[in-house]
Kinemage of the C-alpha trace (Angstrom):
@kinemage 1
@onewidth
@group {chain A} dominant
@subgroup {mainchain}
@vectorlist {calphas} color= white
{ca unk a 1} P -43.548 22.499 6.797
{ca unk a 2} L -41.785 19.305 8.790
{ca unk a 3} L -40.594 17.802 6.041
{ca unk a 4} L -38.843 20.928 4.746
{ca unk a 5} L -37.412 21.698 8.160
{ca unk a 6} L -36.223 17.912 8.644
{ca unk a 7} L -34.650 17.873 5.041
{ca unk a 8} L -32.980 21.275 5.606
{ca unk a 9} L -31.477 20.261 8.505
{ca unk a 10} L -30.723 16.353 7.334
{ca unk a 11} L -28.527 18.271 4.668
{ca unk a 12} L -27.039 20.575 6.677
{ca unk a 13} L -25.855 17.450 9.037
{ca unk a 14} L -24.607 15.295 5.795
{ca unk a 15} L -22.584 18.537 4.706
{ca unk a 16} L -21.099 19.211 7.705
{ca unk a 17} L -20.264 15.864 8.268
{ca unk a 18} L -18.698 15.044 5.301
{ca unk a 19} L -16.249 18.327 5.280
{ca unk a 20} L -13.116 16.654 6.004
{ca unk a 21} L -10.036 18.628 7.608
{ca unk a 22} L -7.405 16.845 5.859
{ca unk a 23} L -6.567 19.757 3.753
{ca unk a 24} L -5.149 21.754 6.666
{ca unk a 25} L -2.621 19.313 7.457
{ca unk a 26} L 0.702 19.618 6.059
{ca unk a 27} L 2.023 16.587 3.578
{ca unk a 28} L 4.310 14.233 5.590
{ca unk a 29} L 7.905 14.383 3.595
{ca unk a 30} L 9.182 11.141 2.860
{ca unk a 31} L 13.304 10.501 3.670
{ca unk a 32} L 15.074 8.604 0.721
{ca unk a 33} L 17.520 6.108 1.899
{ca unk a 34} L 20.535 3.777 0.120
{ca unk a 35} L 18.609 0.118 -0.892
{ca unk a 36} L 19.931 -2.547 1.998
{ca unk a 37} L 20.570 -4.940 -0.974
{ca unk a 38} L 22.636 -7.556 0.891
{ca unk a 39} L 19.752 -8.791 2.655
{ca unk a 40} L 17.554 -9.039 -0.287
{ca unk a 41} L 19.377 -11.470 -2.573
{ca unk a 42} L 18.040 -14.277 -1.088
{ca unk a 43} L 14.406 -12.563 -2.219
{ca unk a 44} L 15.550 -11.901 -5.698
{ca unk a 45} L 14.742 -15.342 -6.696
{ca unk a 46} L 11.437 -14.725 -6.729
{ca unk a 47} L 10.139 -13.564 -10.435
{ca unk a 48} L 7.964 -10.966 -8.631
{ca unk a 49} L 10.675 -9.169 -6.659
{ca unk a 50} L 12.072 -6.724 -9.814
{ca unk a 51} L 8.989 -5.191 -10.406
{ca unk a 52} L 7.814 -4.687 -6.968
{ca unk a 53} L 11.640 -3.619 -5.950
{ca unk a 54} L 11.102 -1.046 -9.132
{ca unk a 55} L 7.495 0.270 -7.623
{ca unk a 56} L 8.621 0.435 -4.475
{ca unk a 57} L 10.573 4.452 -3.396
{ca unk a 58} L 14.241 3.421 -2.488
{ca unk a 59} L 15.100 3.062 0.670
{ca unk a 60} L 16.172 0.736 3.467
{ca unk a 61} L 13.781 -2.328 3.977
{ca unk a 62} L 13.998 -5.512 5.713
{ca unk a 63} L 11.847 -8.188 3.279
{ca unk a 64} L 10.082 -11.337 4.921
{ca unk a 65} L 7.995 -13.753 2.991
{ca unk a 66} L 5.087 -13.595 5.217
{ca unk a 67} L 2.559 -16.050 3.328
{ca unk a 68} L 4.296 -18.566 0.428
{ca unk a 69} L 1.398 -21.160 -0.393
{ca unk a 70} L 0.178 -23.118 -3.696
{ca unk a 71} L -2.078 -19.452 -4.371
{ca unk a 72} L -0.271 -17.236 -3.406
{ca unk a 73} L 3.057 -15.417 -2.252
{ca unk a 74} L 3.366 -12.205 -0.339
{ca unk a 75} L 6.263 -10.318 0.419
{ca unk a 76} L 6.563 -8.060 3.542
{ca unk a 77} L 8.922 -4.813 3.162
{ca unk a 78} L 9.588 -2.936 6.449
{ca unk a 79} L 11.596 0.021 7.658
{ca unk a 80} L 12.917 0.885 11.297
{ca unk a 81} L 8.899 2.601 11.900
{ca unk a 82} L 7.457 -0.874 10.557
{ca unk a 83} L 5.402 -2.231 8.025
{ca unk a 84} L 5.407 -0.310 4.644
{ca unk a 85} L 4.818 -2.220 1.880
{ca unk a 86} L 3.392 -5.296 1.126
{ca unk a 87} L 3.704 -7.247 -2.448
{ca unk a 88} L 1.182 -9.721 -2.729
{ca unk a 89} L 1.971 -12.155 -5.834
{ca unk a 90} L -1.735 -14.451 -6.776
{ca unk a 91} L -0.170 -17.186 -8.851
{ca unk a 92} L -3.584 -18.942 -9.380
{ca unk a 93} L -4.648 -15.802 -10.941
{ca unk a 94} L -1.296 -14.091 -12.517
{ca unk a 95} L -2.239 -11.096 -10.721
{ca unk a 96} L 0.733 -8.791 -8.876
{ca unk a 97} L -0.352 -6.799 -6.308
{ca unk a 98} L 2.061 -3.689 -4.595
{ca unk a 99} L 0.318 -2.102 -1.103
{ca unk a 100} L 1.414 1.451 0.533
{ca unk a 101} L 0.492 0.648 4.336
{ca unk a 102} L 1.643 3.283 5.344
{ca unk a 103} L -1.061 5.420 3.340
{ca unk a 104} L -3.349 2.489 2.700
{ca unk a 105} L -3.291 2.514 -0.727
{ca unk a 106} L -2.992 -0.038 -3.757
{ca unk a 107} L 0.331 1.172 -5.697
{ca unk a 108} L -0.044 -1.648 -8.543
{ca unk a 109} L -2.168 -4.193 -9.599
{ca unk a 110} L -1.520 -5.897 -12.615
{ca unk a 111} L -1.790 -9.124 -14.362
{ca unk a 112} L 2.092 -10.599 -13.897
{ca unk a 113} L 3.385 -13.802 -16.413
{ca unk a 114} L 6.687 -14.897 -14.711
């Protein structure tokens, strides 16, 4: 008789505990902007930049080159609220990576041949 009270009442915890609220909130709406593209030419040397420019919603964005090593190369994109996106180029491995930071989400991730 324990057991079936514990494991009614573990299940009633895990349920309740992993109801998430997230459905009440309303979608944040997302501003379009004209592409700053004056800044980035220097950028556009870089075989990766036309595909993650292409992935990436158009608006204004400062880039940086925040890592450029023998492995790897990643690209910083960030608005007037901060960091946004993040392009991540693994030249050991041919792989192009695009990050969302905003949501925390991988946008692409695909093998890239320059």
């Amino acid at each position: 008789m324990k057991k079936l009270i514990f494991l009614l009442m573990g299940t009633l915890l895990l349920t309740t505990a992993c109801s998430s609220k997230d459905s009440e909130q309303k979608p944040v709406e997302k501003e379009e902007v004209a592409v700053d593209s004056g800044q980035n030419e220097e950028f556009s040397k870089f075989p990766e930049y036309s595909i993650v420019s292409e992935q990436i919603p158009s608006a204004e964005y400062e880039v940086s080159v925040e890592t450029d090593s023998e492995d790897e190369r990643v690209l910083l994109f960030e608005n007037k609220q901060g960091k946004s996106y993040k392009g991540i180029y693994l030249k050991s491995r041919d792989i192009l990576q695009i990050r969302d930071l905003e949501e925390d989400r991988l946008i692409y991730n695909k093998i890239f041949r320059p």
